[in-house]
Each structure stands twice: as C-alpha cells, then as structure tokens.
TIFI-285630 format. One line per 5 residues: number of its first residue (from 1); their letters; for each residue x, y, z of C-alpha. Coordinates in Angstrom, 1 decimal. Layout:
N
NUM) A) X Y Z | ...
//
This chain:
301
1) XXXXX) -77.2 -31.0 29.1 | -74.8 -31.9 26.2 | -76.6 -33.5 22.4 | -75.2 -36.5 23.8 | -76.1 -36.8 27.1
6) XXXXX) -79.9 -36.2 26.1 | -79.8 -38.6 23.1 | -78.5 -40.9 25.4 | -81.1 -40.1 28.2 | -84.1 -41.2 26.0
11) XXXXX) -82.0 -44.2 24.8 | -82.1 -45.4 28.3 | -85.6 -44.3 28.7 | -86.7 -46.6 25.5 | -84.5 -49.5 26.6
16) XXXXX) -86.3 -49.9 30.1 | -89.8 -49.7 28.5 | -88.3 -52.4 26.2 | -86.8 -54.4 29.3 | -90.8 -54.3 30.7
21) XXXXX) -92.4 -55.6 27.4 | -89.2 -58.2 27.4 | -90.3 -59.2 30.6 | -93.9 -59.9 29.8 | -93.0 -61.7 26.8
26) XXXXX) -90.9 -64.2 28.9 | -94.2 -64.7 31.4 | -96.2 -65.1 28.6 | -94.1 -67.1 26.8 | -92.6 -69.4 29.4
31) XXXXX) -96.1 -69.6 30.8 | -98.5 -71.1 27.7 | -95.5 -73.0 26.5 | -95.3 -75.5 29.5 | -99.0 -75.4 29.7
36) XXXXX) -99.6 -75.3 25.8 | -96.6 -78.4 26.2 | -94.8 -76.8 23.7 | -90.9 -77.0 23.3 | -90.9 -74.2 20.5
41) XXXXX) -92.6 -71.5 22.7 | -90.6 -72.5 25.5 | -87.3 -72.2 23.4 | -88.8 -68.7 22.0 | -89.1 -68.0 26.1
46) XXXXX) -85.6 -68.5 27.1 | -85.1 -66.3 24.1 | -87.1 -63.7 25.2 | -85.1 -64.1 28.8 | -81.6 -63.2 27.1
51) XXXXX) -84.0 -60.8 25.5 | -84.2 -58.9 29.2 | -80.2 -59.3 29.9 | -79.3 -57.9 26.5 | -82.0 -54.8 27.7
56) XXXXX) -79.9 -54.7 30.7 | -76.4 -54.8 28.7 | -78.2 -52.0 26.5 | -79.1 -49.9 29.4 | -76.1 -49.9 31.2
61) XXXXX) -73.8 -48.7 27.8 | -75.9 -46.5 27.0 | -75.5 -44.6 30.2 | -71.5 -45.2 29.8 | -71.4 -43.9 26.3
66) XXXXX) -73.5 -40.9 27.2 | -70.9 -39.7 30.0 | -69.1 -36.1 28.8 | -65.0 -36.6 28.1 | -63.1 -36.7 31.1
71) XXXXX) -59.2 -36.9 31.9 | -59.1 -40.5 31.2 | -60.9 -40.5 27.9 | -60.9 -36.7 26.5 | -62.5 -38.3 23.1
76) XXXXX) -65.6 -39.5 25.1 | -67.1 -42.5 25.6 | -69.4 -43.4 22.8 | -67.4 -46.1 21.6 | -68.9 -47.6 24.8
81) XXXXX) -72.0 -48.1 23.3 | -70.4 -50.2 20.2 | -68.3 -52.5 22.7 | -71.6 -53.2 24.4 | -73.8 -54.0 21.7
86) XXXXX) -70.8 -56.7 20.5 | -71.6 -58.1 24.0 | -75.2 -57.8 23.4 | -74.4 -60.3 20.6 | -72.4 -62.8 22.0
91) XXXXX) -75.1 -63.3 24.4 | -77.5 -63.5 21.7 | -75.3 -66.1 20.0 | -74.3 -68.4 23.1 | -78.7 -68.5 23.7
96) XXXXX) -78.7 -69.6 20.4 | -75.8 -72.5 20.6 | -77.6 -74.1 23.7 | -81.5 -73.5 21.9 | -79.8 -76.3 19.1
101) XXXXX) -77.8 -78.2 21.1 | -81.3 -78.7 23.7 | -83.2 -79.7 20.9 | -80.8 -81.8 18.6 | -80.9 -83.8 22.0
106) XXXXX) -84.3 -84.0 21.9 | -84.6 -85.1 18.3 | -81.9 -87.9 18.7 | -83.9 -89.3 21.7 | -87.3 -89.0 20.0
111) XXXXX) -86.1 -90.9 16.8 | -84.3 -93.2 19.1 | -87.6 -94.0 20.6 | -86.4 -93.4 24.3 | -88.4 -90.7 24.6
116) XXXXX) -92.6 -89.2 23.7 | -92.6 -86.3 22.6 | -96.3 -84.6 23.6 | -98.2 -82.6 21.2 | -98.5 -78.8 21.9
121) XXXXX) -102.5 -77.8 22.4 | -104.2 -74.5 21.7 | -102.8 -72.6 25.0 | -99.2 -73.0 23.0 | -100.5 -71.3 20.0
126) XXXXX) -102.7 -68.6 21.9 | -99.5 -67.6 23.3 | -97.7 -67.5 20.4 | -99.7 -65.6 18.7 | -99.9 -63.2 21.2
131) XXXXX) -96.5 -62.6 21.5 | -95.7 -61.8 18.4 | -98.5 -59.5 17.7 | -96.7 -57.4 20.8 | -93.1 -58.1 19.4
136) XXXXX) -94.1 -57.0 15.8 | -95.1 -53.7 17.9 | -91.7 -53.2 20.0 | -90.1 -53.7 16.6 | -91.5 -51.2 14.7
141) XXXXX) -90.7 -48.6 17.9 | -87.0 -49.7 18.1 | -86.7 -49.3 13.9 | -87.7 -45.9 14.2 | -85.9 -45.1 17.3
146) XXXXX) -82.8 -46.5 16.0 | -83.2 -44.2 13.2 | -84.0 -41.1 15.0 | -80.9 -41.6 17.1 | -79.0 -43.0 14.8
151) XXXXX) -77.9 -45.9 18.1 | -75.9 -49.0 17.5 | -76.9 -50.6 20.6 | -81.0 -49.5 19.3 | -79.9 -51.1 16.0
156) XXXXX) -78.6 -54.5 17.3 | -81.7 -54.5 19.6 | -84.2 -53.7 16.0 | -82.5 -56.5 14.3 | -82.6 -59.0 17.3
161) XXXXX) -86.6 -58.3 17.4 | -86.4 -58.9 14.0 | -84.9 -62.1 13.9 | -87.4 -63.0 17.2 | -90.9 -62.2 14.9
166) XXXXX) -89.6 -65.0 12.4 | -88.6 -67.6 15.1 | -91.9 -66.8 17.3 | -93.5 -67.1 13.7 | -91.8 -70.4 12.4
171) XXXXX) -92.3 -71.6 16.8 | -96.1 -71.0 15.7 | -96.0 -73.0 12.4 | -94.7 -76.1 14.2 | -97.0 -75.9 17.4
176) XXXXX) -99.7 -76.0 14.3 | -97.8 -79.2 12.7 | -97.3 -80.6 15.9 | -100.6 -80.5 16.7 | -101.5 -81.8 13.5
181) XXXXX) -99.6 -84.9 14.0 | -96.2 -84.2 13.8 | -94.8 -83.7 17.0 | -91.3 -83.2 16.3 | -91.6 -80.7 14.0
186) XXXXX) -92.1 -78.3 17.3 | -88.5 -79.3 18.3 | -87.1 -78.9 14.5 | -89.1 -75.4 14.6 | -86.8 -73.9 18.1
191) XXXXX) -83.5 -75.2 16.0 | -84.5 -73.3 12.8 | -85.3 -70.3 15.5 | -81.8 -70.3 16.5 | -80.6 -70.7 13.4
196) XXXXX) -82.4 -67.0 12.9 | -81.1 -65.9 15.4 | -77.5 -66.9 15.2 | -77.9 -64.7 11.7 | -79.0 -62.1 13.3
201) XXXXX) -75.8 -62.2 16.5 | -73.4 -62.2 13.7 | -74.6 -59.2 12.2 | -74.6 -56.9 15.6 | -71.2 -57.8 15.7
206) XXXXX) -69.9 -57.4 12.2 | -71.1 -53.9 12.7 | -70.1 -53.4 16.4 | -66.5 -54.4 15.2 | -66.5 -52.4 12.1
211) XXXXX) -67.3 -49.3 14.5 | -64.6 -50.1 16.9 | -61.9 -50.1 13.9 | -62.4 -46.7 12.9 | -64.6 -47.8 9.6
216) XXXXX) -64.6 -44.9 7.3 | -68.1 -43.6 6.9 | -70.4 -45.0 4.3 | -70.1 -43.4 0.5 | -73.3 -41.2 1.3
221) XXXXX) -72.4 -39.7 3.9 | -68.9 -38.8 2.9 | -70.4 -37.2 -0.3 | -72.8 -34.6 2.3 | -69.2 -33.5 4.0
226) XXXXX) -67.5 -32.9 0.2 | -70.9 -30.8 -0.5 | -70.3 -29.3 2.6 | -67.3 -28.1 1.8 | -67.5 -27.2 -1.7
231) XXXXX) -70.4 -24.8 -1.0 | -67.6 -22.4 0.3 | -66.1 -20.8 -3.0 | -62.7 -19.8 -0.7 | -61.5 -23.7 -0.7
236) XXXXX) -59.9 -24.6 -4.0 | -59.7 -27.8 -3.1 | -59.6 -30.9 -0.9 | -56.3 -32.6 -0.8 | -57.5 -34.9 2.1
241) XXXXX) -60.7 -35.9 3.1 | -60.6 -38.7 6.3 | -63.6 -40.1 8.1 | -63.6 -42.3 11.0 | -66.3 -44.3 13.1
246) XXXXX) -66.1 -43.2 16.5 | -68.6 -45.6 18.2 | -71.6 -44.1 16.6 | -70.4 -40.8 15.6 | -68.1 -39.8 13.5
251) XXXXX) -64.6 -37.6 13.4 | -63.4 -35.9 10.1 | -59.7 -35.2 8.8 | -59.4 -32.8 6.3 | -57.1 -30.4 5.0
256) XXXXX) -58.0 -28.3 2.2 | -56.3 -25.6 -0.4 | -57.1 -21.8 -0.2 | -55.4 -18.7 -1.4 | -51.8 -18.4 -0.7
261) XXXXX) -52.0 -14.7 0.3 | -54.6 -15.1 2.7 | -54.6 -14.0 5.7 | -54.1 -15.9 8.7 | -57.0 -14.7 10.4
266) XXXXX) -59.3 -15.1 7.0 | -58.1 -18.5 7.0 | -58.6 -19.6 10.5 | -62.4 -18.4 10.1 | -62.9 -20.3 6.8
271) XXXXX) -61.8 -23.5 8.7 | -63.9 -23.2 11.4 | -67.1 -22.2 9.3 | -66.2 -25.5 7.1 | -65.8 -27.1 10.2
276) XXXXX) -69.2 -25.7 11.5 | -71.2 -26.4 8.2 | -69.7 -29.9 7.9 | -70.9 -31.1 12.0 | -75.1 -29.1 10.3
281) XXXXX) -74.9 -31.3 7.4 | -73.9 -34.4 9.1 | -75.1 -34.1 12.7 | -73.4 -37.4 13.5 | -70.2 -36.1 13.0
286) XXXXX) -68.7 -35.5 16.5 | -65.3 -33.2 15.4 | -64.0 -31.8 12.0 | -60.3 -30.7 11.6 | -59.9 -28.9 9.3
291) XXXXX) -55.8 -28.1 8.1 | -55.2 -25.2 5.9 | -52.6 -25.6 2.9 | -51.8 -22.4 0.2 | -52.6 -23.3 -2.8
296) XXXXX) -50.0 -24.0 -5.2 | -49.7 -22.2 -8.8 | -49.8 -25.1 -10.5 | -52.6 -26.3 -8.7 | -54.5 -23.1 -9.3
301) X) -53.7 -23.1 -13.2
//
C-alpha cells in the first residue's frame, strides 16, 4: 500500500469515529434542547446534524482522493479531497443561512407579541454543557490529526469544531440569560452561532479554492526545497524554482545550472538525487522536475 493510500486509510478511519461522536452530539443535543425548551441547543443540534453529513462528505473524498493514478487521471486524485471539503463548506454555510433566517423569524414575532417565547430550564444547560465538554475533546483530536496528515478535508473539519465550541458556548450563555429572565436572548444566541459559523464556511473554502488554483506553496516551505537544493555543491544555481498546490500535496518545477562539461549521465543522477532530497525534506511534495541547464561563463564568473 502506497504513502497515500494509507494516509488516506486512517483519514477515513478518524472521520467515522468523528461521524459516531457527531451523531451523539445531535441525540444529545436535539434531545435536552426540546426538553430543556431551548431554541439555542436545538439550533446547535441541527448544527451538529450537518455536522454528520459534512463527516459523510469527508469520508467519501477521502476514499476518492486516496485512489492510485489511473488512465483517466495519471496525476491522482488528491485534488479530490480539496473539491470535497469546498462542498463540506457550502453545507456548512447554507445550515448556517436557515439557523438566522429561523430565528430572525422568531425574534420578529416575539417583539411583535404574536408569539411567547418559553424560558429554557436546567436539562438545556446540562446538555449544553455536556456537549461541549465532548466537542472540545474531538477538536483537540482533529487539530492534531490534521497536522499529522497534513489533510484539508481534517482541517475544514478542525475549524468547523472550532467554530461549534464558541456557538455551543455562546448557546450556553443565553440558555443562562434566558433563564434569568430574558428569554429572547436564547434565540439572539443561535443567530450569533451562525454568524460563527458562517466565518468559519468561508474559510474552508478560501482554502479549498486556493488549493484547486495551483497556489504556490507557502514562503516556508519553498525556503526547505531551496535548502534542499543548495546542499548539493554540483548546482550552481537555480534559474527556476515553481511550486504548485496539488490538492494537498505539492508538485515542484525547477530547473537548475550545473557544469557545462558534465556528463550526461553525472547530470541525470544529480537531478534525480535533488529530486529525491527535495520529496525527504518536504514529504508533502508529491513530484519534483528537475531540468538541467549548463552553466553559462558569465554566470559562473
């Protein structure tokens, strides 16, 4: 089994363990919010319900990305897994739209006086509390997950359980100022949670889209691929030095300068031990090509 096929094998593995604790949370959730009468738990709950499809999304790119080239795409299929985590936030974002929408409506008809809002009790905030106590835990083991594998898709999920600890956290703050007396801050809490979350959509898909555009790598890492190449004392130079995103991985352009009365053979070997050393330093990096140019007297004087 290939690097990515087994990166992408625990990927999967993660997701449906997440997809389980996704589902609890939307028992839980859905559960002590209509008992608790709560409209911010029950607005965290849908959340948590878009939660389990954008698992489901998750799971099914990653499998896609991790299949090996074939005929029809002989680059691979990571970019797959970018394209899925951009639908993993326009889900996130349309769940979001409706969350205001539901509860503007609400507020307009409470102020209005056509309809009583009821004041959440303690089930509400039991359940609240719970729930984030187990999202702050599936955060923390997506953030380093994502790190380890260095995933979009495990990135767009970190920052969408991110954005879910503040909303379950400001849904907890207006059950408690609900039941204080102030019943409509519960519905003024769900809009503020979308408003996280809306934040959160556009950021999965600034990056998705910034993948899927052949985005050069970041400063840092094109810096390891010029060390990379430098530590070889047979390249002069580097005349061109290319990176682009290729879903999560990377592929790298380069052509360099070595002695013009080199062999062709002694050449061909330095490429590929540039190439070699550049894919160790940068494990992300899926390809180097590496072009050979003779150095020119001037350039050598």
């Amino acid at each position: 089994m290939g690097r990515t096929a087994q990166r992408s094998k625990k990927i999967e593995l993660f997701m449906k363990r997440t997809l389980a604790w996704n589902i609890v949370l939307s028992i839980l959730k859905l559960t002590t919010g209509i008992i608790g009468s709560s409209f911010a738990l029950i607005s965290d709950a849908i959340n948590s319900i878009s939660d389990i499809f954008s698992s489901l999304v998750g799971i099914i790119g990653i499998k896609i990305s991790g299949k090996k080239a074939d005929k029809e795409h002989p680059y691979g299929h990571e970019r797959f897994e970018s394209l899925f985590a951009l639908v993993l936030a326009a889900v996130i974002l349309f769940t979001a739209i409706e969350l205001i929408r539901s509860n503007v409506t609400t507020l307009i008809s409470y102020f209005q006086g056509s309809i009583t809002l009821v004041q959440p009790n303690y089930w509400a905030l039991i359940g609240g509390s719970v729930a984030l106590i187990i999202k702050l835990f599936i955060y923390l083991k997506t953030r380093r997950m994502a790190k380890l594998y260095h995933s979009t898709l495990l990135k767009a999920d970190e920052l969408n359980h991110f954005g879910d600890i503040f909303s379950t956290l400001g849904g907890i703050v207006a059950i408690v100022g609900s039941m204080l007396g102030a019943p409509y801050l519960d519905a003024i809490g769900s809009i503020l949670i979308a408003g996280f979350i809306i934040r959160v959509a556009i950021g999965i898909a600034l990056s998705s889209v910034n993948q899927l555009v052949d985005e050069a790598a970041d400063e840092e890492t094109t810096e390891k691929i010029k060390m990379a190449i430098l530590n070889h004392i047979e390249a002069h130079q580097i005349d061109v030095l290319k990176t682009r995103h290729h879903g999560v991985r990377f592929y790298v352009d380069l052509e360099i300068s070595l002695a013009g009365n080199m062999s062709l053979d002694d050449a061909h070997d330095i490429a590929e031990n540039i190439a070699s050393d550049i894919k160790q330093e940068v494990p992300d990096v899926k390809r180097a090509i590496v072009h050979v140019n003779p150095l020119k007297e001037s350039d050598s004087e």
